[in-house]
N, CA, C and O atoms as a MOPAC input file, in Angstrom:
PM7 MOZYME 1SCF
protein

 N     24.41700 1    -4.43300 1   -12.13700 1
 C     23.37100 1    -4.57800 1   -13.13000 1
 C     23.69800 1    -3.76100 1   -14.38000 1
 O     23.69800 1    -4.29500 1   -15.48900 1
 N     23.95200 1    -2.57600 1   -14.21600 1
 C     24.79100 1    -1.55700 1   -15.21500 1
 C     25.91300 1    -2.07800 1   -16.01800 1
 O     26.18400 1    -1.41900 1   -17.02200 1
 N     26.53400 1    -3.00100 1   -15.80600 1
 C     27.49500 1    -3.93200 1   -16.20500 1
 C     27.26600 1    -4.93800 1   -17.14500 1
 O     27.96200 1    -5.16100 1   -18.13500 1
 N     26.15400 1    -5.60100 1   -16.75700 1
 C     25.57200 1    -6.62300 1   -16.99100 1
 C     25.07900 1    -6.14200 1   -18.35400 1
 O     25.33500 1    -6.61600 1   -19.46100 1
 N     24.39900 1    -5.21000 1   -18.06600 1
 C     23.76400 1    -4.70700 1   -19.42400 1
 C     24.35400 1    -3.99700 1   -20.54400 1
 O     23.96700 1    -3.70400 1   -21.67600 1
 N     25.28500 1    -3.83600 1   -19.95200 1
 C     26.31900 1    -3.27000 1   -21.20300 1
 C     26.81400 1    -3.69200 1   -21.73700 1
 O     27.08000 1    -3.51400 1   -22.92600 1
 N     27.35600 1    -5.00100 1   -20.44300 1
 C     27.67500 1    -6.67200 1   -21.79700 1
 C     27.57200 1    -7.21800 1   -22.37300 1
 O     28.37300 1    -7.70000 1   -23.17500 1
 N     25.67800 1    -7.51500 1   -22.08100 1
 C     24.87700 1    -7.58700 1   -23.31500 1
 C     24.50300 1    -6.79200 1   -24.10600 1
 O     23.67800 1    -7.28400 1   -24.87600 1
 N     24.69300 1    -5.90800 1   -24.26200 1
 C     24.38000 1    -4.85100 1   -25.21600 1
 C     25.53700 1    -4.74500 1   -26.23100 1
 O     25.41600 1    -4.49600 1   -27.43000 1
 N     27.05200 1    -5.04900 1   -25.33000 1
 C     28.07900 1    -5.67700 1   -26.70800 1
 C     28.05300 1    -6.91100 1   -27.23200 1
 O     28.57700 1    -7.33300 1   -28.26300 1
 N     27.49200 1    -7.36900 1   -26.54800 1
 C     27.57500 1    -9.09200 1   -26.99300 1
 C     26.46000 1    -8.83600 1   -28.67600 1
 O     26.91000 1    -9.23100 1   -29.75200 1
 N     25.06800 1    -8.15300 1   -28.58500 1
 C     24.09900 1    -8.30600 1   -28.88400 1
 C     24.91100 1    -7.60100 1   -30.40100 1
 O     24.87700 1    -8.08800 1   -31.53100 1
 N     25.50000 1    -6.52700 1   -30.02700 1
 C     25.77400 1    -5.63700 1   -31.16800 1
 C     26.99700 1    -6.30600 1   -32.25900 1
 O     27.19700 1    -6.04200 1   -33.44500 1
 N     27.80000 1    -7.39800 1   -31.21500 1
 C     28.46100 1    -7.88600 1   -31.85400 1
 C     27.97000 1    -8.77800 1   -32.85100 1
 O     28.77000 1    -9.15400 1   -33.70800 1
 N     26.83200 1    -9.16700 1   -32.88700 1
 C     26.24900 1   -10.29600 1   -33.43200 1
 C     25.26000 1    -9.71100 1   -34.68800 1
 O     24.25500 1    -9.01000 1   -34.56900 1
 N     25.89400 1   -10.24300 1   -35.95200 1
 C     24.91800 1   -10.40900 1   -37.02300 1
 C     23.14100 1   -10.00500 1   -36.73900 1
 O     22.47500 1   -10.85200 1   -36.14300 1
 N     22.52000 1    -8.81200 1   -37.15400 1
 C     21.36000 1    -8.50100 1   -37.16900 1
 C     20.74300 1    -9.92700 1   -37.55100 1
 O     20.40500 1   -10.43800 1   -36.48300 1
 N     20.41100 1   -10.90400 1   -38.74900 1
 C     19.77500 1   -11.72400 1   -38.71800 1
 C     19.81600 1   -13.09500 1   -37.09900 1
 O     18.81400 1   -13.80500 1   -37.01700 1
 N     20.62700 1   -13.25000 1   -36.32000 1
 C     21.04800 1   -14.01900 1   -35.72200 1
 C     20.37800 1   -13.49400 1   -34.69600 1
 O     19.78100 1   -14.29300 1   -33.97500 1
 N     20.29500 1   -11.81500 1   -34.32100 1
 C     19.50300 1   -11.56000 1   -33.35700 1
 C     17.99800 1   -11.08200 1   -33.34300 1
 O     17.36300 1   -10.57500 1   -32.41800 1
 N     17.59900 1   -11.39600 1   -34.66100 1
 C     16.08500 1   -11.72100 1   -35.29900 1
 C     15.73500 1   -12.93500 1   -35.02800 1
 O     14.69000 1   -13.17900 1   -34.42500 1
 N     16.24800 1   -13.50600 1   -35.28200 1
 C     16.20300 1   -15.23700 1   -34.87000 1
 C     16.12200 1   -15.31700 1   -33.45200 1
 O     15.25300 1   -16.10900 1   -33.08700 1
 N     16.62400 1   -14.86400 1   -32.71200 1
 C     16.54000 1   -15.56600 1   -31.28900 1
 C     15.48700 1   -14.68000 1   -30.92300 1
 O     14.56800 1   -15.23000 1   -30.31600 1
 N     15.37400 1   -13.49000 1   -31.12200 1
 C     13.94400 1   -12.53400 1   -30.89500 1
 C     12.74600 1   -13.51800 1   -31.08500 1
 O     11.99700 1   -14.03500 1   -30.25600 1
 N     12.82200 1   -13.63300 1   -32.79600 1
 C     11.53600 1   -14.94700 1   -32.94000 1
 C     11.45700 1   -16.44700 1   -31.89500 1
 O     10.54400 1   -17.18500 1   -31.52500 1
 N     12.60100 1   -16.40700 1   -31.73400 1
 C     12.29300 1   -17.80600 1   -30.89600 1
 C     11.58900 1   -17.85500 1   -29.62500 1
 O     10.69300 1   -18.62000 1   -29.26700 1
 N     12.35700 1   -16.55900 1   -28.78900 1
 C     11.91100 1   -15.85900 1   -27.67400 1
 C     10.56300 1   -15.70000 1   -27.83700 1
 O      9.94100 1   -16.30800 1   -26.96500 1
 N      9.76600 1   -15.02700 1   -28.73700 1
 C      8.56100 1   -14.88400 1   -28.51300 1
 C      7.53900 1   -16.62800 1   -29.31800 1
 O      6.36400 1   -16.96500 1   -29.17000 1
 N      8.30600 1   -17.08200 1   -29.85000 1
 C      7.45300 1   -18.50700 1   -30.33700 1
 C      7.69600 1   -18.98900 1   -28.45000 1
 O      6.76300 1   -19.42300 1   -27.77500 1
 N      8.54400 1   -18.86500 1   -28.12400 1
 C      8.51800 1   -19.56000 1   -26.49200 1
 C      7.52200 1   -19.11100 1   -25.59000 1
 O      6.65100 1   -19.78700 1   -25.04200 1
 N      7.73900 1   -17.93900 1   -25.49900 1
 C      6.29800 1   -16.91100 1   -24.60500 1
 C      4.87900 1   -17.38600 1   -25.02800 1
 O      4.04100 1   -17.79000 1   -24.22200 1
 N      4.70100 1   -17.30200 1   -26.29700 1
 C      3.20700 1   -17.85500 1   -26.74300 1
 C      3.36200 1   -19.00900 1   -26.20000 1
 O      3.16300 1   -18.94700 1   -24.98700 1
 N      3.60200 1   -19.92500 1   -26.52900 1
 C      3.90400 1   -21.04800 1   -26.19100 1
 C      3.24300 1   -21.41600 1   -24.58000 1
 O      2.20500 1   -21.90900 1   -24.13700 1
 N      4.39200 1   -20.91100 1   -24.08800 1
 C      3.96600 1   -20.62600 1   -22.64700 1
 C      2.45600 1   -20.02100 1   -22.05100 1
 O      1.65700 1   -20.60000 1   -21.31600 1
 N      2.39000 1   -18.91700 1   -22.52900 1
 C      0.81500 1   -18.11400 1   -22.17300 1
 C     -0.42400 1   -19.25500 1   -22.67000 1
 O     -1.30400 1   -19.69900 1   -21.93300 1
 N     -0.19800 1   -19.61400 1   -24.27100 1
 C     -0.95400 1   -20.98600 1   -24.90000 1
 C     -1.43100 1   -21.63400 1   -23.41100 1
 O     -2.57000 1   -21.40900 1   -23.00000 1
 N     -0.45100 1   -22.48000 1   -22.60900 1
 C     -0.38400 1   -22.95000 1   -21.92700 1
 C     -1.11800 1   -23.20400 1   -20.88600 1
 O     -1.28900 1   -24.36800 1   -20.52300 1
 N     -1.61900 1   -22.25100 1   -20.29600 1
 C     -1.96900 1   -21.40700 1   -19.43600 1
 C     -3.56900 1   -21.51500 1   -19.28400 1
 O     -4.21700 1   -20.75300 1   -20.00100 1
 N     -4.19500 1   -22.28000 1   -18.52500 1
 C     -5.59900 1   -22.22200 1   -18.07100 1
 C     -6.35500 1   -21.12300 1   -18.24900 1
 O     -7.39800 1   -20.88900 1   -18.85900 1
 N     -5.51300 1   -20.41600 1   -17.50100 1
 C     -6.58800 1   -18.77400 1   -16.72800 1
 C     -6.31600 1   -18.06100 1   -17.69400 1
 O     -5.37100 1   -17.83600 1   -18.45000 1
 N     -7.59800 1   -17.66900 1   -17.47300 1
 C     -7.52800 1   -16.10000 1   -18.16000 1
 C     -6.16300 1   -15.02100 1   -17.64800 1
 O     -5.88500 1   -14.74500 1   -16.48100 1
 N     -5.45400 1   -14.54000 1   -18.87900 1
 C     -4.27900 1   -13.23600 1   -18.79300 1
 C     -5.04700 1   -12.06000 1   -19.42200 1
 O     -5.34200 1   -12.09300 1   -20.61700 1
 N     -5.27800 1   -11.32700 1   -18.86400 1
 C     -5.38800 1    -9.93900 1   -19.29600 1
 C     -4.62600 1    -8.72500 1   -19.22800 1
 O     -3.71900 1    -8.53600 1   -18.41800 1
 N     -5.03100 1    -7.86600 1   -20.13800 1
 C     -3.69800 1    -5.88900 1   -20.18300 1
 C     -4.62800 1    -5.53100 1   -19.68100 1
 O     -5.67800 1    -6.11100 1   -19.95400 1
 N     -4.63100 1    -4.35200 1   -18.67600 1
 C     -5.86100 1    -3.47300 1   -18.74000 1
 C     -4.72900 1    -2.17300 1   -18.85900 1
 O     -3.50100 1    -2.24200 1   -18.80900 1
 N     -5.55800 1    -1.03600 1   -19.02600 1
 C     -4.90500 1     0.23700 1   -18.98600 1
 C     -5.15000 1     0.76500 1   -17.75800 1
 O     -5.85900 1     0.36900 1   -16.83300 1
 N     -4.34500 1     1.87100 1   -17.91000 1
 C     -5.19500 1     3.15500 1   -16.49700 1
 C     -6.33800 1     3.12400 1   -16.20300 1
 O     -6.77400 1     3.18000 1   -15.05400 1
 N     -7.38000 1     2.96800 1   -17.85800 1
 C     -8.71800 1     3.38900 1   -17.64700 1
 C     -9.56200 1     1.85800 1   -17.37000 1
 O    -10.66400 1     1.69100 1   -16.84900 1
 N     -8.96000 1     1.22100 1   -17.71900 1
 C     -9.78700 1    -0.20700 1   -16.94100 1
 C    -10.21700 1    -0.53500 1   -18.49100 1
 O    -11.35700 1    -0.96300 1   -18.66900 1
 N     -9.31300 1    -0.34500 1   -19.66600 1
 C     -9.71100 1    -1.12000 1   -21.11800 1
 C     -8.69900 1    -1.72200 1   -21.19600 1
 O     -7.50700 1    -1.53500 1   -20.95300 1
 N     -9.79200 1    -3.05100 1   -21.85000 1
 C     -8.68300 1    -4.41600 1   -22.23500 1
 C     -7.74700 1    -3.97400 1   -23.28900 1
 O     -8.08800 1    -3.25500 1   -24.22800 1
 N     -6.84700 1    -4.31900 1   -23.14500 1
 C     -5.71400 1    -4.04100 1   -24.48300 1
 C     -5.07700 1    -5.29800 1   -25.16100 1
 O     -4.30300 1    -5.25700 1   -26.11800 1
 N     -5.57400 1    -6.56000 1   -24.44300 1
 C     -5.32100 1    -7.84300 1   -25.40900 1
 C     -5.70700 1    -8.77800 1   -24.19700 1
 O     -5.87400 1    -8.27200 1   -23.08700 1
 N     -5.85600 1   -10.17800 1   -24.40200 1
 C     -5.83800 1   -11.59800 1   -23.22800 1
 C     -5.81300 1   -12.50600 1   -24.15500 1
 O     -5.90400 1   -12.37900 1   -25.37600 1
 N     -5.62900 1   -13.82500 1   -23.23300 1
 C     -5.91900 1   -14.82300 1   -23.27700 1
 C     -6.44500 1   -15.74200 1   -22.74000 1
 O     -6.30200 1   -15.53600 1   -21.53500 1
 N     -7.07300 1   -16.81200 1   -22.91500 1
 C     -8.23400 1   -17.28800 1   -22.03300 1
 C     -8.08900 1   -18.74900 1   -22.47000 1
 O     -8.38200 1   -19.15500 1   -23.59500 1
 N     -7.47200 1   -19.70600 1   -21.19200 1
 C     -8.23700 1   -20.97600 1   -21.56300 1
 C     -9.48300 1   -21.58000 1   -22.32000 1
 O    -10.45100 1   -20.87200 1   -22.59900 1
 N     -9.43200 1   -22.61900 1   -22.57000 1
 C    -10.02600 1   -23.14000 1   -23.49300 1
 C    -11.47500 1   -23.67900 1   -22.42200 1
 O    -12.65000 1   -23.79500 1   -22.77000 1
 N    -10.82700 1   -23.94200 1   -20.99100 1
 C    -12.15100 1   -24.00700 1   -19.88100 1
 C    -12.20800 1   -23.76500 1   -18.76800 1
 O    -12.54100 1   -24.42100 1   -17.78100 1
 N    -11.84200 1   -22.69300 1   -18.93500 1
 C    -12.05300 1   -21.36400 1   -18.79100 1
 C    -13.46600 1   -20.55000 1   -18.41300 1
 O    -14.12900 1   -20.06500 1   -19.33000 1
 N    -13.74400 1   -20.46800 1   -17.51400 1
 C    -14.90300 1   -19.47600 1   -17.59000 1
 C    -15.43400 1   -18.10600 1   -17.02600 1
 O    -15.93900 1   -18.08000 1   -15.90400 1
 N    -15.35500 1   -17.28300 1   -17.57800 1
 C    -15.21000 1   -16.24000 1   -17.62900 1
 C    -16.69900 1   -15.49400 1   -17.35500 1
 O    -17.72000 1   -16.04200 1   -17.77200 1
 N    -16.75500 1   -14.34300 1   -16.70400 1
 C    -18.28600 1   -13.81100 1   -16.54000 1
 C    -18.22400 1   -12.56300 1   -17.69800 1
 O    -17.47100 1   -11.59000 1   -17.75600 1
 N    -19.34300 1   -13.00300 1   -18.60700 1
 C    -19.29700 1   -12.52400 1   -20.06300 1
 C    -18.68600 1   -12.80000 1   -20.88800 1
 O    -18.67700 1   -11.90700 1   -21.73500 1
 N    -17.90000 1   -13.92900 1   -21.23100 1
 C    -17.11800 1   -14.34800 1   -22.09700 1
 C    -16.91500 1   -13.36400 1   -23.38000 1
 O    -16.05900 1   -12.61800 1   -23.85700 1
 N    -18.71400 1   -13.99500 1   -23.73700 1
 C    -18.87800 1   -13.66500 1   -24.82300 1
 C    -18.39800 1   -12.29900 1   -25.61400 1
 O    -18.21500 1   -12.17600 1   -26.82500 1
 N    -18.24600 1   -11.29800 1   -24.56700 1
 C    -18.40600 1   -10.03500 1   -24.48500 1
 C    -17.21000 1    -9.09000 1   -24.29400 1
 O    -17.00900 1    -7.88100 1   -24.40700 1
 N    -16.36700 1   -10.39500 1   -23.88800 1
 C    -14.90400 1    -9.85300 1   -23.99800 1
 C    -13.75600 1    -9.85000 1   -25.07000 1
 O    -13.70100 1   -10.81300 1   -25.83500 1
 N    -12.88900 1    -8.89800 1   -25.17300 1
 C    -12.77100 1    -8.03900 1   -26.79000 1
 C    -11.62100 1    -6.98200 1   -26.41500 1
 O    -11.43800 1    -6.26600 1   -25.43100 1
 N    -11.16900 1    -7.11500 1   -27.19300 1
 C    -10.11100 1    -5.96700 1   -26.98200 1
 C    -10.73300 1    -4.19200 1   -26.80500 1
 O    -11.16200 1    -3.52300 1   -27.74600 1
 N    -10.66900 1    -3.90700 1   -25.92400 1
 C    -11.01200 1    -2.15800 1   -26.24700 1
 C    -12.53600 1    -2.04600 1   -25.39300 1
 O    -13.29300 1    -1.08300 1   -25.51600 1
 N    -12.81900 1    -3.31600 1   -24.45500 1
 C    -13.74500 1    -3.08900 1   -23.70700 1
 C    -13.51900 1    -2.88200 1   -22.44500 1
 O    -12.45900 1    -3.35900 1   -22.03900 1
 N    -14.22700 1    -2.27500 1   -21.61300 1
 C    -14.13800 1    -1.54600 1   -20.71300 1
 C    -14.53600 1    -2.39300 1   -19.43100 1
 O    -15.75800 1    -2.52300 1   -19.35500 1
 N    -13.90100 1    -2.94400 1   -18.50400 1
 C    -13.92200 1    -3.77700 1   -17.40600 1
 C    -15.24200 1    -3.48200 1   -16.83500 1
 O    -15.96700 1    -4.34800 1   -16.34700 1
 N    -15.45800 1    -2.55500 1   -16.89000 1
 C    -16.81200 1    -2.05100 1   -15.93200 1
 C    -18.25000 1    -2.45700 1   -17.04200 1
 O    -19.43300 1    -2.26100 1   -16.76700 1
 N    -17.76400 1    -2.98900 1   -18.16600 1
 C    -18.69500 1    -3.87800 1   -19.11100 1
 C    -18.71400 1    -4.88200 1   -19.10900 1
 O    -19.41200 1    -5.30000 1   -20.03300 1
 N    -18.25600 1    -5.69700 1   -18.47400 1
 C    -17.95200 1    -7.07300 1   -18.21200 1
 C    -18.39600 1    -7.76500 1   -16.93800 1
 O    -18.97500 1    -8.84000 1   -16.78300 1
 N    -17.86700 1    -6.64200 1   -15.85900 1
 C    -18.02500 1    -6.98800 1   -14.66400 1
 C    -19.07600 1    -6.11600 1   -14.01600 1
 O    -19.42100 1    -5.00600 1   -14.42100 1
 N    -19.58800 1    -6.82300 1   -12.85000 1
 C    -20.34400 1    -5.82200 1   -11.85100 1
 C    -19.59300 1    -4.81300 1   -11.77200 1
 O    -18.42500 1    -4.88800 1   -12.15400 1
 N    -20.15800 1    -3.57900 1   -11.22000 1
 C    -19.89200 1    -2.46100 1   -11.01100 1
 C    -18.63800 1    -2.38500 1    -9.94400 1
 O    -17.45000 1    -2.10000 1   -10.09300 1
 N    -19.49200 1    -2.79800 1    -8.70500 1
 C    -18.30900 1    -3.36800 1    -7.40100 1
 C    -17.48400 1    -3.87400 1    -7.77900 1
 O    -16.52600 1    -3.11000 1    -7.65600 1
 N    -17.05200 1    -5.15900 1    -8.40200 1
 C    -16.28500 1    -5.49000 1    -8.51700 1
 C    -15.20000 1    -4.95600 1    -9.42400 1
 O    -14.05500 1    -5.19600 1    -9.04100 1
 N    -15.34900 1    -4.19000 1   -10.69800 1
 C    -14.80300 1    -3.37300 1   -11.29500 1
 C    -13.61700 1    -2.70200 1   -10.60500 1
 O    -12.38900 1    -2.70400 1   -10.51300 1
 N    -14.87500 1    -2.06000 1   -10.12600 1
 C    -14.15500 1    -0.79700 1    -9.13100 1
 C    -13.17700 1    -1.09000 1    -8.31900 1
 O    -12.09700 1    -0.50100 1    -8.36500 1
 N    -13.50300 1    -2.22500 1    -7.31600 1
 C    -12.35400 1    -2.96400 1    -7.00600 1
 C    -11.30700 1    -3.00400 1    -7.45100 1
 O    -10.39400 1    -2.37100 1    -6.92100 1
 N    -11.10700 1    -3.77600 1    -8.58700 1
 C    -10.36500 1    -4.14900 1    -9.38600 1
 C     -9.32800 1    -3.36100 1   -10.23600 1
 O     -8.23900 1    -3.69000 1   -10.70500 1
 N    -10.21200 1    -1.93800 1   -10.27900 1
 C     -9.08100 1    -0.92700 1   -10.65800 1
 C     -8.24000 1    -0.42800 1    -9.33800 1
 O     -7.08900 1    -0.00100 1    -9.42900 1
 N     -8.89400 1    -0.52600 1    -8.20900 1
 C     -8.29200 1    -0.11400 1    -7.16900 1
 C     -6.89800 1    -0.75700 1    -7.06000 1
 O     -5.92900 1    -0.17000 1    -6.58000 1
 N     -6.87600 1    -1.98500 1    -7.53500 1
 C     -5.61100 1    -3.10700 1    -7.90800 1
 C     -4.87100 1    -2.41500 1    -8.73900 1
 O     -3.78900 1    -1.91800 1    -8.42500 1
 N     -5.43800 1    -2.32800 1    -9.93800 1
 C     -4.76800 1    -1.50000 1   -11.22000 1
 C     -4.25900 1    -0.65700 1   -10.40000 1
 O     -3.23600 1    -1.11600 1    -9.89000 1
 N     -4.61600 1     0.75200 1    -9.91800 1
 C     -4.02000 1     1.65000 1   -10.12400 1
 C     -2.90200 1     1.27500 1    -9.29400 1
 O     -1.75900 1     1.50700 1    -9.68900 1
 N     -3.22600 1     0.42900 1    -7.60800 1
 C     -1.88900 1     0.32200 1    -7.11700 1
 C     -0.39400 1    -0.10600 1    -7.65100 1
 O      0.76800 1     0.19100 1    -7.37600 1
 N     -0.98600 1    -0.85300 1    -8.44300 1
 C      0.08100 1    -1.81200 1    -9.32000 1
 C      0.84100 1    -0.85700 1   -10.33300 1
 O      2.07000 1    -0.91000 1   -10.31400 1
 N      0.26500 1    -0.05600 1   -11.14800 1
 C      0.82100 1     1.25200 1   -11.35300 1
 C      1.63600 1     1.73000 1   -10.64600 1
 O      2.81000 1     1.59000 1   -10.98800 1
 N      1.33000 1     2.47200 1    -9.40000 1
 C      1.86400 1     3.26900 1    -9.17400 1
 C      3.15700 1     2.62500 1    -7.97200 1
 O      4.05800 1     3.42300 1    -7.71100 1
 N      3.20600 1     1.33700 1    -7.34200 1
 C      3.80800 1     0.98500 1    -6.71000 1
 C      5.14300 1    -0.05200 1    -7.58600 1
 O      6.26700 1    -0.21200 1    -7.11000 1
 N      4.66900 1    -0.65700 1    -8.92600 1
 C      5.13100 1    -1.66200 1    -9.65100 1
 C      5.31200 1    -2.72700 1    -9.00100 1
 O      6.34700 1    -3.30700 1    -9.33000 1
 N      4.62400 1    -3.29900 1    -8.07800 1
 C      4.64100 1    -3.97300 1    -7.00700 1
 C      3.47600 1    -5.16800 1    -7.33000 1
 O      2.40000 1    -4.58400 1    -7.21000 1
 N      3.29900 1    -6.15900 1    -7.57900 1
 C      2.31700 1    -7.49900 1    -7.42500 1
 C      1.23900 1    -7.21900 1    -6.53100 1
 O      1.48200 1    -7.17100 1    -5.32500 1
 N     -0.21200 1    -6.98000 1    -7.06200 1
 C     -0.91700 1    -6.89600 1    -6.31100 1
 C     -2.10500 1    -8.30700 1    -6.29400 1
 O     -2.73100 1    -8.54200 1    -7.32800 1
 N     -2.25500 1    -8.91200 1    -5.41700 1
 C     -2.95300 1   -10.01300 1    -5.38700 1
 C     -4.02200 1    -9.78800 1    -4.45400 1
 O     -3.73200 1    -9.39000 1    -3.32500 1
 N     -5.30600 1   -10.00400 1    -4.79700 1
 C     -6.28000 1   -10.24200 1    -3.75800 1
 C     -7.45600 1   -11.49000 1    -4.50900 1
 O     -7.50100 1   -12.04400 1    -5.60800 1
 N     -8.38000 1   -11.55000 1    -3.15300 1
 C     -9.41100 1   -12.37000 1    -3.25400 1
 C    -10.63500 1   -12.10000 1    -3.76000 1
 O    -10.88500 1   -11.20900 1    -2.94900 1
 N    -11.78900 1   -12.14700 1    -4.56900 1
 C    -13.06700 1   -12.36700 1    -4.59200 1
 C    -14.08800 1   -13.15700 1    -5.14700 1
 O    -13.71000 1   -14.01300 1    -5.94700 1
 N    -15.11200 1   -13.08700 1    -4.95000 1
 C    -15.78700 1   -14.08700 1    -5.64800 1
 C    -17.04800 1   -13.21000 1    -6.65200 1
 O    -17.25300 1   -11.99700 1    -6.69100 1
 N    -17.55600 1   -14.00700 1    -7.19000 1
 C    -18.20300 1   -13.79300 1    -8.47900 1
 C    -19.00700 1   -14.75400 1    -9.09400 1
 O    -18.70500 1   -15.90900 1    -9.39600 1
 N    -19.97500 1   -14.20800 1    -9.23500 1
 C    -21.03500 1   -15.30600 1    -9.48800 1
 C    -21.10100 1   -15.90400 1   -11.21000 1
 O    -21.95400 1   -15.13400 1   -11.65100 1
 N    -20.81200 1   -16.55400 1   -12.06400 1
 C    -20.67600 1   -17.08400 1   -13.48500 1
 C    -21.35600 1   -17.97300 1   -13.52600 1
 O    -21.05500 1   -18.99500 1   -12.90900 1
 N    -22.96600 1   -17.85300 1   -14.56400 1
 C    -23.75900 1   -19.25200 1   -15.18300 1
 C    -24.05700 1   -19.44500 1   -13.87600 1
 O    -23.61900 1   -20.51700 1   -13.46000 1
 N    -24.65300 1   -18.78500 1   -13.06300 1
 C    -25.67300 1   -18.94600 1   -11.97300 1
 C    -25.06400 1   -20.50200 1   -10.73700 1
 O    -25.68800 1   -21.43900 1   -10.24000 1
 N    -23.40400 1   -20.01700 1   -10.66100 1
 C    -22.47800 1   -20.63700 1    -9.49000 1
 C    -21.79100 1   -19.09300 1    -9.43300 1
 O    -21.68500 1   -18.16100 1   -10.23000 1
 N    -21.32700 1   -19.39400 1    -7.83500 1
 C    -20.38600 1   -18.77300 1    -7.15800 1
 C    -19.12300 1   -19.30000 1    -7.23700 1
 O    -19.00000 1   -20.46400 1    -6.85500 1
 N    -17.95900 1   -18.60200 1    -7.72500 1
 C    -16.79300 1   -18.92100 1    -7.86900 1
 C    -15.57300 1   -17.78600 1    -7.49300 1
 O    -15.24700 1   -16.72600 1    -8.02500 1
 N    -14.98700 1   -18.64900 1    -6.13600 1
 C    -14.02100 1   -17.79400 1    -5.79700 1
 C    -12.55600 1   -17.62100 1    -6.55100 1
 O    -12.08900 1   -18.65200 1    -7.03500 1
 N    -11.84300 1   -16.47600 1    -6.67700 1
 C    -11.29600 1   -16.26700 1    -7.65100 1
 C     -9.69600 1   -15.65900 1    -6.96200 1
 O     -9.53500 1   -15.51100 1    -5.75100 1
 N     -8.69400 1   -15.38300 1    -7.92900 1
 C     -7.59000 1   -15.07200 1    -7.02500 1
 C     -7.39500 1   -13.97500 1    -8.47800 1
 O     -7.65400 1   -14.33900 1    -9.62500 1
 N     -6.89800 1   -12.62700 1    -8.10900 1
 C     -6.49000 1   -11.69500 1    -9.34200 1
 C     -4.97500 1   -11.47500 1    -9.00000 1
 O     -4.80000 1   -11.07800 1    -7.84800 1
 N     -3.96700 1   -11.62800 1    -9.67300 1
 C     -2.85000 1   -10.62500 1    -9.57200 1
 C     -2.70800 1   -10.15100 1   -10.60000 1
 O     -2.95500 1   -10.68600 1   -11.68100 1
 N     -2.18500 1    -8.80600 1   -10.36500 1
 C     -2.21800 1    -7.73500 1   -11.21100 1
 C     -0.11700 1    -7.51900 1   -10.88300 1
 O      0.59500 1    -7.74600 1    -9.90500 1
 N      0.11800 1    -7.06200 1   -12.09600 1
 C      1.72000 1    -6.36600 1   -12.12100 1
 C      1.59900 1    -5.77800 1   -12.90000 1
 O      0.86200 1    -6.05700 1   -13.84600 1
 N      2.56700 1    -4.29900 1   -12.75600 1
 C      2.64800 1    -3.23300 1   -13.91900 1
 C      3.69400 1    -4.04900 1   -14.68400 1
 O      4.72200 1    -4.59000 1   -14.27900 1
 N      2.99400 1    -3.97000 1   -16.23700 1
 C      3.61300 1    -3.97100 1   -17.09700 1
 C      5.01100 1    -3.47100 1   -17.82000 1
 O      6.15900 1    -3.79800 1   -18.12200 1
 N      3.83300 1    -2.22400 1   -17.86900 1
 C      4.81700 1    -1.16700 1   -18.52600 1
 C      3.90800 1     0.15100 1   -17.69500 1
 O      2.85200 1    -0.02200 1   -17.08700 1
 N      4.52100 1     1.26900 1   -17.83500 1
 C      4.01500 1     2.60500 1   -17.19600 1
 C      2.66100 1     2.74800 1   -17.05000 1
 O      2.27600 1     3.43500 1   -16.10400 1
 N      1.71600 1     2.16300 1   -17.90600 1
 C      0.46800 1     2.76800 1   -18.31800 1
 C     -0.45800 1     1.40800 1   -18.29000 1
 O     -1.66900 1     1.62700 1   -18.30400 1
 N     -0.05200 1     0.06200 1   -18.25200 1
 C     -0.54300 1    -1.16400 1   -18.70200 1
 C     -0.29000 1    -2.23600 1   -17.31700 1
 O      0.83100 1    -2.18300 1   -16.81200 1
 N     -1.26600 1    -3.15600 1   -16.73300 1
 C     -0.71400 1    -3.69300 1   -16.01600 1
 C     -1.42600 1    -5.22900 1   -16.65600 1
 O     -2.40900 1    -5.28400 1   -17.39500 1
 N     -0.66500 1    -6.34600 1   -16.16700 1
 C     -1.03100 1    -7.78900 1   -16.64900 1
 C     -2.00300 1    -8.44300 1   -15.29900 1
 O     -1.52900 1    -8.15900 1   -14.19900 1
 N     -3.06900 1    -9.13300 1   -15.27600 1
 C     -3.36400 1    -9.59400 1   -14.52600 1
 C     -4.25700 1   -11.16300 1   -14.86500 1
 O     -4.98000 1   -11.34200 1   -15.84500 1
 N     -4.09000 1   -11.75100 1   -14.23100 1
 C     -4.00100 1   -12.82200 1   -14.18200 1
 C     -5.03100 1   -13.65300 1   -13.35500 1
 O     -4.81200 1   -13.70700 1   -12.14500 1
 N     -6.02900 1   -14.25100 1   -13.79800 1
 C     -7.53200 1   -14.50200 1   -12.89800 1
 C     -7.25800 1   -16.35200 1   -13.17500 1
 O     -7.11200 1   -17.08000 1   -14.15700 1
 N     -7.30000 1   -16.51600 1   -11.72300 1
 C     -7.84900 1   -17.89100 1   -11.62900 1
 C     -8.35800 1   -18.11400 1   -10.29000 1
 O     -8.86100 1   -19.19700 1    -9.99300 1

């Protein structure tokens, strides 16, 4: 792997700064693209259980929609229990960097809807999770 990356790391250096702006941009026009895509709700949360960005299908439904926002606090959105839960995910996913998936349900617009979360660390401090 150490190899690998060093190869690309000459390959990358060998190459014209604009050329590797360009494929950067493309790379991420592809990712949107992709996430665009995407039914379910994607969410960042932090350590502390605040959103740090998502995305959300178009039908999609979400408990509090309305109410969701960058820099809000999961435990504002959601029941309490379930929150709590839910960081219990977070933090594992943190600290293991390991896919954490579980089950629950949740009541939205007066139906019960069972739900599937996986959570993966991101980065050190941020994990992605993923509700459908």
């Amino acid at each position: 792997m150490k190899r690998y990356l060093a190869r690309l790391f000459q390959i990358m250096m060998n190459r014209p700064v604009a050329t590797v702006e360009a494929a950067l941009l493309q790379s991420q026009r592809t990712n949107q693209a992709i996430i665009s895509a995407i039914p379910d709700l994607l969410m960042r949360i932090d350590r502390n259980g605040r959103c740090t960005g998502f995305s959300m299908g178009s039908t999609t439904k979400v408990l509090n929609a309305n109410r969701l926002k960058i820099g809000i606090s999961i435990f504002d959105v959601m029941p309490y229990d379930k929150a709590a839960e839910r960081m219990t995910y977070v933090h594992r996913a943190l600290e293991s960097g390991q896919l954490q998936v579980y089950e629950y349900e949740l009541e939205v617009e007066g139906q019960i809807h069972y739900e599937e979360a996986r959570l993966i660390r991101e980065h050190v401090t941020f994990v992605t999770q993923w509700l459908h």
